[in-house]
N, C-alpha and C positions, 0 to 999 in steps of 0.2 A: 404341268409337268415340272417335279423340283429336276430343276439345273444345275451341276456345279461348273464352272469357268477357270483352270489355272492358268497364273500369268507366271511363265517360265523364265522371266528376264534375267533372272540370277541363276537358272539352272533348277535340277530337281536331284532330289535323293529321298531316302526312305522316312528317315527323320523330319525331313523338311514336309513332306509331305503328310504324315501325321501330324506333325506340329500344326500346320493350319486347317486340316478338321478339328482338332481338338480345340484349335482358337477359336472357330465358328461353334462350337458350342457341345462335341462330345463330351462325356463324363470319363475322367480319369479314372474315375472308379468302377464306373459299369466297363469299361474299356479293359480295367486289372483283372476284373471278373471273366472277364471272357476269354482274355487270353491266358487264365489260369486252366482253362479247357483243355490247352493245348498239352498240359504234364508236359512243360521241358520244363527243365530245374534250372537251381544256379542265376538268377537273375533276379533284379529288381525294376521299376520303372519310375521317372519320374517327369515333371516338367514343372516349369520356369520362365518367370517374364525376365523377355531381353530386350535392349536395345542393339538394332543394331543403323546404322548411319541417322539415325532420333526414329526410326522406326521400329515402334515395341510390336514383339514378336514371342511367340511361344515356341519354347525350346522343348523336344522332347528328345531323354534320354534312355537309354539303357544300360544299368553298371549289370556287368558279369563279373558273378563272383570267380575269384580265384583259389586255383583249386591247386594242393602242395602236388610236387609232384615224385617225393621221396627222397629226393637232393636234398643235404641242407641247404636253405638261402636259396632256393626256387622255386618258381610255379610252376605250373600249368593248365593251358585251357583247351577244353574241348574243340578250337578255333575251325576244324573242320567234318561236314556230313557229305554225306553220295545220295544222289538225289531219288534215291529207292528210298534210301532211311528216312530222308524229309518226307513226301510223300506218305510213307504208312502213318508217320507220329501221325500228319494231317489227317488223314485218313480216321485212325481210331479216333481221336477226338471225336468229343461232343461238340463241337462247334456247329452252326445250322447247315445244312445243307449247305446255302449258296454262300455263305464265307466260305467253305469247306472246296466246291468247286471253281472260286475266284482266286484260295492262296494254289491249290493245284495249280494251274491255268498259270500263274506268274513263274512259280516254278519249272513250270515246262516250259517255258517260254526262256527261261534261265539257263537250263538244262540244253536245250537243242542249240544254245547260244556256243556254250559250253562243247558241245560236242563236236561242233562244226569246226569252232576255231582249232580244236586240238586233233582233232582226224580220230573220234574215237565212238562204240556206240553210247545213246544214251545213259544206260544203264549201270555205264564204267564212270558216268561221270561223277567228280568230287569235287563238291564245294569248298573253296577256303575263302573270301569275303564273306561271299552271300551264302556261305553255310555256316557262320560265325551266329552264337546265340542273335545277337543284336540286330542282323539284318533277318533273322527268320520273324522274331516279335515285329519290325517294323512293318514284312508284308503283310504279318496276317492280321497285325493291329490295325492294318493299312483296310483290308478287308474289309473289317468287323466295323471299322468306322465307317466306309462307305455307306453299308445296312445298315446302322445306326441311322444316320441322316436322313435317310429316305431317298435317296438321291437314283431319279432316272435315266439321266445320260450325263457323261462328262465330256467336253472339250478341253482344248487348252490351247497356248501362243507355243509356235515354232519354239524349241529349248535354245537356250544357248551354251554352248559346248564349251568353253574355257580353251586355254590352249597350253602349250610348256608339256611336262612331261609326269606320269605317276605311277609310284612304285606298288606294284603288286606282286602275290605271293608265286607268281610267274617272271616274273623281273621285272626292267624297268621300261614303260613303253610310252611312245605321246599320245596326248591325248585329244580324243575319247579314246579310253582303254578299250580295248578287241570285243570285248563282251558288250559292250555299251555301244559300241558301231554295230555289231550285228545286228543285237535289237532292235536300233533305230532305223535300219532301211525301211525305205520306202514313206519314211515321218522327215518333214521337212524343218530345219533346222536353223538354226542362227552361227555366225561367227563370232567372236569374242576375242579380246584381247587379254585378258584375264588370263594371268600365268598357272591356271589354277584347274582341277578339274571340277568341272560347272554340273556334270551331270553325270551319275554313279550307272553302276551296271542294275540296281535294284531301283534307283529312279526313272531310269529309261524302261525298265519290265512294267512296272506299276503305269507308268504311260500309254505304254503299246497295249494292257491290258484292260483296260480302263477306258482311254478316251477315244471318241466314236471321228472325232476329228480335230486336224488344226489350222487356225487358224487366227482372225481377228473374234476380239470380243463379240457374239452375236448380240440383237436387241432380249432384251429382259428385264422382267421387272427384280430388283436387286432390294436382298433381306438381308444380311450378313455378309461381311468381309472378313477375313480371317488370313493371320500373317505365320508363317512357317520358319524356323528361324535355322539356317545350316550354323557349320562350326565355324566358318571362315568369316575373316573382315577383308573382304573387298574394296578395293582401290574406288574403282568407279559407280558401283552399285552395292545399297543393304543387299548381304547375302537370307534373302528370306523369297519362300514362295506365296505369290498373294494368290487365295480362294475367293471366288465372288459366287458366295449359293444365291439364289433366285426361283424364278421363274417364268418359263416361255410358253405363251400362249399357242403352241401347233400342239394339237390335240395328240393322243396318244398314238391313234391309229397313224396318223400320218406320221409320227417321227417312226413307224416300224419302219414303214417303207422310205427313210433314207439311211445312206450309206457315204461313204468314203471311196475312190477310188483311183487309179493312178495314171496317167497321160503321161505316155511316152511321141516326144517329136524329133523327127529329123527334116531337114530339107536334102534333095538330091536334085542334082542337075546330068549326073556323068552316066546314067545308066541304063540302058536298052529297057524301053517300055515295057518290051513282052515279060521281062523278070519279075514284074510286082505282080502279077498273078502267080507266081510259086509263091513269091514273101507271104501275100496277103494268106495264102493255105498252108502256109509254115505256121504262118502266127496264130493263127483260129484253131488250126487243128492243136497245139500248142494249150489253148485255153482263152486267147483274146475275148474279151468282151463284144469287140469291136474294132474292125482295121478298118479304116478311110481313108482316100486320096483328093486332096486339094490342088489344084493349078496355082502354083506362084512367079512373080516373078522376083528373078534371086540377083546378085550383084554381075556386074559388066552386064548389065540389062540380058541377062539367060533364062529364059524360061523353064521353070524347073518344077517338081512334085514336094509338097509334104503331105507326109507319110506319119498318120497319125492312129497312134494303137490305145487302147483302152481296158486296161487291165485289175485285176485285186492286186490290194498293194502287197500280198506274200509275193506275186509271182513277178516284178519290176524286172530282177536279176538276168532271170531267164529271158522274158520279151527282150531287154536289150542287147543279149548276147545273141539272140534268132537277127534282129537287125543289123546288128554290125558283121556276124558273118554272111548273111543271106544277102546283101545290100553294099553299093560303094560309098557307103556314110561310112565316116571318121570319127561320128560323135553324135549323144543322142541328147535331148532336154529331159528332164523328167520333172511332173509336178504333179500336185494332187488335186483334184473337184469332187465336189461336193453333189450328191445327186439327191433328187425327189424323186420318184417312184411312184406309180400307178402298183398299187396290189394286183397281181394277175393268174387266169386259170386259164387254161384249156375245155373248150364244149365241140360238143358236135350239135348240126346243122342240118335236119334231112331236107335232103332237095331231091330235084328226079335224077341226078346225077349222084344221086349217092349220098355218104354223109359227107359232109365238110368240116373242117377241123376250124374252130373258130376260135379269137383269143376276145376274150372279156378285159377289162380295165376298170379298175374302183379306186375311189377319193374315199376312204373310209366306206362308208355303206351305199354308197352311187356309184351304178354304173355309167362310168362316163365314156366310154369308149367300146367297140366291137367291130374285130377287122378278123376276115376271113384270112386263113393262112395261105400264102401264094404256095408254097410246096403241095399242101391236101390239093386245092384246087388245081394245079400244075399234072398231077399225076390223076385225077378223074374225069380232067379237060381228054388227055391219051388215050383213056379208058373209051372215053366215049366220042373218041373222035371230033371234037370240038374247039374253039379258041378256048385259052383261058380263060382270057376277058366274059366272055359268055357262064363259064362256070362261076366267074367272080360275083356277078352282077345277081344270079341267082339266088349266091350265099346270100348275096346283100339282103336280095328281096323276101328269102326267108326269115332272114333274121330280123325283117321288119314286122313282119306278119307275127312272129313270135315276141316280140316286143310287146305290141299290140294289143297282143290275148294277154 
């Protein structure tokens, strides 16, 4: 499976981020060619070897031409779209399919960012950065390089966010700019002391859209490293994003079945026992993956609960707002795990008790696993006046018999 790995130490942006596919080996020119697909005008592209802290890096630019604007001794630029009009251009294009559905997909992911922070609906919303010629070419340059490479899954290193403050066409805010936090809930992050902003609202989209997880570098065998180069000189670190393409040997089928996912913990000592059974059917009916209760023991030796939830990382917000009002916690942990996966179905089971709902388990094309569902079997155990246990045991023995054959 080709790999790509970014190491986010310096932060990500849209530039930076094409810069280092192109360094790993895209063609500038087939790259001009494709985003000439796109019919936006007014632009050129280029790149350039830099140094930055003795580290050579590929810079990729975009000049926007300027456009008079009937003043003498003035321009003007197109600098802002509404994310309908990005959208259709994408849309009509020629671009393949799945570029076509990866620069949407960033977009929207842009857009809902966009909408949320300003209290407005989608459809009202209007870009001024990221609807600037230069950031639309970077994401769907950003795209088209992806499907160039071949590239099956991406990860990356926690970003590092810069700190200080940066002026948008919103005013002046610190940073991560509003758009650039929105996006990155639930993606775990670094600190920085870098007066600087480390990571754009188009470098955090292309992240969130893009990488399946973050973390440390996994094992792989490594082909190309490729250096991305931002506009800034850094105090402490070359401002450049490093790519490591490769590849890792988990077969196709099994990286379907993993994922990403988000753990939320609290500990509680102060609260009437009988209450976690409302929490636990707050939170599941809610969408949890998973509520769990563990026995701890907490400070001034108390014995206390943690209360552990298990969620997709869209929905982090919510789970923690269900816990801190549902619950006498002050405060919650969040972090992310990494899961492997059994592929699984639903089958029925005839026994003399009826049919039983049984779950299958596969590692790629083996079934490794077959457990009768305690619910099916709970409700024919009733039916037919019985233990469970008796209906369980049945499932079992059918499903062996049917193995068998």
């Amino acid at each position: 499976m080709k790999f790509l790995y970014l190491d986010c130490f310096a932060g990500i942006s849209g530039d930076m981020f094409l810069g280092a596919l192109l360094d790993l080996g895209v063609s500038e020119d087939a790259l001009r060619a494709e985003l000439a697909k796109l019919k936006l005008p007014g632009y050129t592209i280029s790149t350039r070897r830099v140094v930055k802290q003795n580290i050579a890096a590929t810079k990729f630019e975009v000049m926007e031409e300027q456009k008079h604007s009937g003043v003498r001794g003035t321009t003007a630029t197109h600098d802002h779209r509404g994310h309908t009009e990005i959208a259709q251009m994408i849309e009509k294009s020629s671009l393949s399919t799945n570029v076509k559905r990866r620069a949407l997909s960033v977009f929207q992911r842009l857009g809902e960012a966009e909408a949320k922070i300003h209290g407005i609906p989608l459809e009202k919303v209007h870009f001024h950065e990221v609807g600037a010629v230069d950031s639309i070419v970077d994401i769907v340059g950003a795209c088209v390089a992806v499907e160039t490479l071949g590239i099956d899954e991406i990860q990356a290193s926690p970003p590092r966010l810069g700190s200080g403050f940066v002026d948008t066409a919103h005013g002046r805010f610190p940073v991560p700019a509003p758009a650039t936090l929105e996006l990155l809930k639930g993606v775990p992050t670094q600190s920085s002391t870098e007066p600087v902003e480390l990571v754009t609202p188009t470098g955090a989209a292309l992240l969130t859209e893009f990488c399946a997880s973050f973390g440390p570098m996994p094992g792989m065998n490594i082909e190309k490293i490729g250096y991305g180069a931002g506009s800034r000189d850094l105090e402490k670190a070359p401002n450049v994003l490093r790519a490591v393409l490769g590849e890792v040997s988990m077969s196709k089928s099994q990286s379907e079945q993993a994922d990403t996912i988000s753990v939320i913990e609290t500990n509680i000592d102060d609260m009437n026992p009988q209450l976690f059974s409302d929490v636990m059917e707050q939170l599941l009916g809610a969408g949890a993956l998973d509520v769990f209760l563990t026995p701890v023991q907490m400070k001034k030796n108390r014995p206390g609960t943690l209360l552990t939830v298990l969620c997709e990382r869209g929905d982090v917000d919510r789970m923690a707002e269900l816990l801190l009002t549902h619950t006498t916690s002050f405060g919650v942990r969040i972090h992310e795990a990494q899961r492997r996966k059994l592929s699984r179905e639903i089958v029925k089971v005839v026994t003399k008790f009826g049919e039983i709902e049984v779950k299958i388990g596969r590692l790629g094309d083996k079934v490794v696993s077959r457990t009768p569902e305690y619910e099916s079997c709970k409700r024919a155990a009733a039916k037919a006046g019985v233990a469970v246990r008796e209906v369980y045991e049945e499932a079992v023995r059918c499903l062996a018999t049917v193995a068998e054959a």
